[in-house]
Backbone atoms as SQL, in Angstrom:
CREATE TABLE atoms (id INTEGER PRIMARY KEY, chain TEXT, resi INTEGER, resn TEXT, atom TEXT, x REAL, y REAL, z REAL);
INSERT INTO atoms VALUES
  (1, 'A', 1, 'UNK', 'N', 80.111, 47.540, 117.306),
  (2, 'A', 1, 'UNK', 'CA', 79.106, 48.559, 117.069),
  (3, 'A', 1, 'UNK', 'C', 79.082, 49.486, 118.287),
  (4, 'A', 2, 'UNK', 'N', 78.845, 50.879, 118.272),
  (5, 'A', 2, 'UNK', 'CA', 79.165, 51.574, 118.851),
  (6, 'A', 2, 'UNK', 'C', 77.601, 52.994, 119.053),
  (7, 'A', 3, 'UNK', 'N', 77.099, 53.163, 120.421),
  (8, 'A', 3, 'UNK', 'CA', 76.323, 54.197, 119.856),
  (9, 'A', 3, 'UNK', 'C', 76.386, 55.272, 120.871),
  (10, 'A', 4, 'UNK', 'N', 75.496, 56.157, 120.057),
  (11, 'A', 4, 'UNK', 'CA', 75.497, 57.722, 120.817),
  (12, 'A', 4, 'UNK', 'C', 74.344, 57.815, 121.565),
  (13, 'A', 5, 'UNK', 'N', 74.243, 57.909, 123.106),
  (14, 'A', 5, 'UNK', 'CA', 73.365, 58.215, 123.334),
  (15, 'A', 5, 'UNK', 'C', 73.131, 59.157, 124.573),
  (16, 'A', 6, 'UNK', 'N', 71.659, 59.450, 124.518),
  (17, 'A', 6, 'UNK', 'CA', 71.406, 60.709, 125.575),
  (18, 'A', 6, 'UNK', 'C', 70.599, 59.713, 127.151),
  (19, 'A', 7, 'UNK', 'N', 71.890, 59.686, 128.244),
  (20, 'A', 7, 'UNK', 'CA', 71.833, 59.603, 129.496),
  (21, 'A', 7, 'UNK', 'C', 70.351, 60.248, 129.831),
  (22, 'A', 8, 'UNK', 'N', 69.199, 59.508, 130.103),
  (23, 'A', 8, 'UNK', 'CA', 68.077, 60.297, 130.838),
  (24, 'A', 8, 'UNK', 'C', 67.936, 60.271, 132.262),
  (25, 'A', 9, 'UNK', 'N', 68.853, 59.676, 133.087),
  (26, 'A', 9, 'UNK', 'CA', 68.743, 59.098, 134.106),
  (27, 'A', 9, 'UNK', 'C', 69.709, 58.147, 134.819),
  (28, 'A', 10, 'UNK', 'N', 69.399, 57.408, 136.004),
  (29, 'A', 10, 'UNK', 'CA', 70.559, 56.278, 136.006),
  (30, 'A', 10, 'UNK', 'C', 70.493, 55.369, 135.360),
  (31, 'A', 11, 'UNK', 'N', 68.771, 54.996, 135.021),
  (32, 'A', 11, 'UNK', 'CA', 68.989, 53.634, 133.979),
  (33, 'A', 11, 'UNK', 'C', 68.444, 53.910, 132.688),
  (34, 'A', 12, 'UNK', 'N', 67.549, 54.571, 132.061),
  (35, 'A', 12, 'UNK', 'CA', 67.568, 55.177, 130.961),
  (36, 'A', 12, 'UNK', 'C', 68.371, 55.634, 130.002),
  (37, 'A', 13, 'UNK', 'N', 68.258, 55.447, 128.930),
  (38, 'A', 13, 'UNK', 'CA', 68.904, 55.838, 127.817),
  (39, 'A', 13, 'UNK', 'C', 67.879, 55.972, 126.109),
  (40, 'A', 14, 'UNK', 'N', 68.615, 57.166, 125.690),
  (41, 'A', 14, 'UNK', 'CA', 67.669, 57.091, 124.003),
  (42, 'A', 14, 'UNK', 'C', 69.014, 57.116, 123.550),
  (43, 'A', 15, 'UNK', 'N', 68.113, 55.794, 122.332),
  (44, 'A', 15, 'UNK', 'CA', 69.701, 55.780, 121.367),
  (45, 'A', 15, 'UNK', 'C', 69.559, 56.616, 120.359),
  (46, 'A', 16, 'UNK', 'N', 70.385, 57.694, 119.990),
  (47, 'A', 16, 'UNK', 'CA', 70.471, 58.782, 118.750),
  (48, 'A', 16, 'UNK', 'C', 70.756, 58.038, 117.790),
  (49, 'A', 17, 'UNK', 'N', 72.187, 57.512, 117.584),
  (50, 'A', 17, 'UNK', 'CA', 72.609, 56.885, 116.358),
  (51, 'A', 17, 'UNK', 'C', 73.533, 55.758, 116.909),
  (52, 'A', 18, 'UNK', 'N', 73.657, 54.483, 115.729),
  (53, 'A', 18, 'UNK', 'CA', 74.387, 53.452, 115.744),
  (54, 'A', 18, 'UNK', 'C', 75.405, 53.643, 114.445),
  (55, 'A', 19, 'UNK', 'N', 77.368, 53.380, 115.228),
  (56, 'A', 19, 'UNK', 'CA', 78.036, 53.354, 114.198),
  (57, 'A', 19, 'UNK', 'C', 79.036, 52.213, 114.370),
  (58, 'A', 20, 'UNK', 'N', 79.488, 51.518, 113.413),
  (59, 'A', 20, 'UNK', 'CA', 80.363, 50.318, 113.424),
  (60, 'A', 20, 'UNK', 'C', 81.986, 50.609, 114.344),
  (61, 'A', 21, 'UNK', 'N', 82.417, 51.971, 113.656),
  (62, 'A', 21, 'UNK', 'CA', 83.256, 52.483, 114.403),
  (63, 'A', 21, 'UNK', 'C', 83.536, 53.416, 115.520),
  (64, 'A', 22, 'UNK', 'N', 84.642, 53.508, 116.578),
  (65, 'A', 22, 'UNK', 'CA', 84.271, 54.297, 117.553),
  (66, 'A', 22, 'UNK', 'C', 84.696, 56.043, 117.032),
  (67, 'A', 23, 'UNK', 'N', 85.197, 55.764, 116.081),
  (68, 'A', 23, 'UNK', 'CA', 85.532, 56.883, 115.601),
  (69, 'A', 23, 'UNK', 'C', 84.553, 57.650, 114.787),
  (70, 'A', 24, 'UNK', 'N', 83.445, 56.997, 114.235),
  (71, 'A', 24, 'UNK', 'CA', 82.201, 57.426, 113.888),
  (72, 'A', 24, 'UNK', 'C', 81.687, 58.029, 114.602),
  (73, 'A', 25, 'UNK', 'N', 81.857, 57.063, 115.784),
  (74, 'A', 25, 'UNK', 'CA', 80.496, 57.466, 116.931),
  (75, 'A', 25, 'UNK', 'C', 81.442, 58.824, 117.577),
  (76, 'A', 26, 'UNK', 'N', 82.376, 58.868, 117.662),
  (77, 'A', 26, 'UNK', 'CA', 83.053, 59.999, 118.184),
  (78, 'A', 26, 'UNK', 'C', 82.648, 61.481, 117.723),
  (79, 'A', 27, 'UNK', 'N', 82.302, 60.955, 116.010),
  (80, 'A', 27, 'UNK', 'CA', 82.469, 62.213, 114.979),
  (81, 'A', 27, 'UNK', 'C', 81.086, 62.921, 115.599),
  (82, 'A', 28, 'UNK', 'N', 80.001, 62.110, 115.406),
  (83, 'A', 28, 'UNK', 'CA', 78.704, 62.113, 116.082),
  (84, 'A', 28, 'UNK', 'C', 78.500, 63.181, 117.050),
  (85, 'A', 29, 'UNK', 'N', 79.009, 62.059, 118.023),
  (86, 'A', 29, 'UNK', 'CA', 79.171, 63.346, 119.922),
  (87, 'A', 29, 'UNK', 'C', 80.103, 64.371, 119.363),
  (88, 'A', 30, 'UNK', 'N', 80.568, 64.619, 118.811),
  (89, 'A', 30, 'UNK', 'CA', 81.239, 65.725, 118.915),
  (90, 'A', 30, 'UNK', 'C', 80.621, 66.997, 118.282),
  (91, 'A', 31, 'UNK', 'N', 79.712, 66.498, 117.484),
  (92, 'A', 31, 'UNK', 'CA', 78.645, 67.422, 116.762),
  (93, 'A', 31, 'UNK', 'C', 77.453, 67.637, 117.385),
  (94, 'A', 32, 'UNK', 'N', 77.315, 66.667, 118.279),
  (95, 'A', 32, 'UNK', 'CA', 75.749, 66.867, 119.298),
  (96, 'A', 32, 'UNK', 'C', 76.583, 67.668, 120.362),
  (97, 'A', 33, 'UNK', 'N', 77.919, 67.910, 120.380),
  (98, 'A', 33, 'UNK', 'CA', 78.375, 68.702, 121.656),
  (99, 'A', 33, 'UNK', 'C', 78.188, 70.066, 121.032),
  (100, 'A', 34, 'UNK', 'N', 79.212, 70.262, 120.131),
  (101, 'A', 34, 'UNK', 'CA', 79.250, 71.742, 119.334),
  (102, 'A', 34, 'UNK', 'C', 78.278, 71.942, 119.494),
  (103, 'A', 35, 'UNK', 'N', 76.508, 71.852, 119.024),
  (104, 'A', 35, 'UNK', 'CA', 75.845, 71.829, 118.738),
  (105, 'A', 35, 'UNK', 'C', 74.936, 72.586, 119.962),
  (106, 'A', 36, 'UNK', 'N', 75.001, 71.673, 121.340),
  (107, 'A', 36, 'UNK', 'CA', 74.820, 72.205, 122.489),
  (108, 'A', 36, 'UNK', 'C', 75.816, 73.207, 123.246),
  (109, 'A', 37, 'UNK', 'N', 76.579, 73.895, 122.304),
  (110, 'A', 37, 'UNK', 'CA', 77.421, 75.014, 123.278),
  (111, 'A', 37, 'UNK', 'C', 78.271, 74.187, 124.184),
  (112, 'A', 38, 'UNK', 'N', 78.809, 73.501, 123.200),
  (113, 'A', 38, 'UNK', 'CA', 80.120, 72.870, 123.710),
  (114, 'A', 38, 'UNK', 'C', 79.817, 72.031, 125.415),
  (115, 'A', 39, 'UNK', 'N', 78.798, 72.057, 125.417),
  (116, 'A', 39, 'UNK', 'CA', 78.514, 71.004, 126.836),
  (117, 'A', 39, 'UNK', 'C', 77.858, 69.775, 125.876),
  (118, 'A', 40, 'UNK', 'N', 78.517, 68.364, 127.535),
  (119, 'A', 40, 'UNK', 'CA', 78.179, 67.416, 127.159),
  (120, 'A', 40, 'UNK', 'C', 76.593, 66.992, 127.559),
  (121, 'A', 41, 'UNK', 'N', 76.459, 68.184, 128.528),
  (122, 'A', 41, 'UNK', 'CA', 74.679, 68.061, 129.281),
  (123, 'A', 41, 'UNK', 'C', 73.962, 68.778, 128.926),
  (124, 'A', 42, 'UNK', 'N', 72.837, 68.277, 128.747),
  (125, 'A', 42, 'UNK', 'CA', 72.068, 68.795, 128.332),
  (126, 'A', 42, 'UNK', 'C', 70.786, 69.561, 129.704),
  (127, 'A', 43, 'UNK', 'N', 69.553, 69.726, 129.197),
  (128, 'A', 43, 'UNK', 'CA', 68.233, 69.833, 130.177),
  (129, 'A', 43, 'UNK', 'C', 67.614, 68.816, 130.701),
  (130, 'A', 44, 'UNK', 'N', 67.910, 67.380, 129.847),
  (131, 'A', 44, 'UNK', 'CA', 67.777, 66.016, 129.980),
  (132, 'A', 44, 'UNK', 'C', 68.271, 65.194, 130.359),
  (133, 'A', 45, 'UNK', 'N', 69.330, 65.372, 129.887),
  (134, 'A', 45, 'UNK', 'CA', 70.295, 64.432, 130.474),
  (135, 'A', 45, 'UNK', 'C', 71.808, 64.755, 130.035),
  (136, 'A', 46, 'UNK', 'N', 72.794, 63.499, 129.577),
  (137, 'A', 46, 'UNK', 'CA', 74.116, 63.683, 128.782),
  (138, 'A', 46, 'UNK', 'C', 74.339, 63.147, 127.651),
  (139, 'A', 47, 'UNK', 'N', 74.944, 63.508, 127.013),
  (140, 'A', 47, 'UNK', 'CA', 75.409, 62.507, 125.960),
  (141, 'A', 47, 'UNK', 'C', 76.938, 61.715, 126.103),
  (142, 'A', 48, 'UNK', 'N', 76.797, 60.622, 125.742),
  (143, 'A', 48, 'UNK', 'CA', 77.444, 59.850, 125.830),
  (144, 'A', 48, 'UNK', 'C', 77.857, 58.715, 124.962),
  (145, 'A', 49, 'UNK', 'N', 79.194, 58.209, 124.761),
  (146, 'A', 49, 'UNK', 'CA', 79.384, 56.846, 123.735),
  (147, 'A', 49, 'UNK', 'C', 79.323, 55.883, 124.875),
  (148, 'A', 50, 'UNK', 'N', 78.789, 54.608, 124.244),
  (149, 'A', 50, 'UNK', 'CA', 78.915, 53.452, 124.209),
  (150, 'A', 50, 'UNK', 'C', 79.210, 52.363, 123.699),
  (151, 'A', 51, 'UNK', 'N', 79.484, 50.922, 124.511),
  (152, 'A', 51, 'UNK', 'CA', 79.469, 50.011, 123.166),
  (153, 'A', 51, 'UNK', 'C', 77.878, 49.397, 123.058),
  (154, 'A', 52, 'UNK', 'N', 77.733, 48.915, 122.126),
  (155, 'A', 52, 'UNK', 'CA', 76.393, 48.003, 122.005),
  (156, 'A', 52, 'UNK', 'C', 76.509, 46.940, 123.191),
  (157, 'A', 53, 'UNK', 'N', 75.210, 46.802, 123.765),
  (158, 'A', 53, 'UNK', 'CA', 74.670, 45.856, 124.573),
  (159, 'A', 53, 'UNK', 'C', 74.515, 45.102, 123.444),
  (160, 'A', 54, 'UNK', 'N', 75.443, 43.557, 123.919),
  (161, 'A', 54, 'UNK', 'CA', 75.142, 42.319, 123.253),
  (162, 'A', 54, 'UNK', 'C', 73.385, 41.693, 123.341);
């Protein structure tokens, strides 16, 4: 499992979405990038993939 989320900090995180594949989660960020004018940062923070914390 794989998710998208927005970096608030060094230890913070909001999870946007959860996908089984990384290629999901890819499709995802890549639309929250377009989305922000092709940056991965935002005013908040970044976006970023991960894997799931067990």
């Amino acid at each position: 499992m794989y998710q998208v989320v927005l970096e608030l900090g060094s230890r913070k995180v909001h999870v946007i979405s959860e996908h089984p594949s990384k290629e999901e989660a890819l499709d995802q960020y890549i639309k929250l990038v377009e989305a922000n004018k092709g940056s991965p940062i935002t005013t908040n923070g970044k976006y970023t993939i991960r894997k799931k914390p067990e």
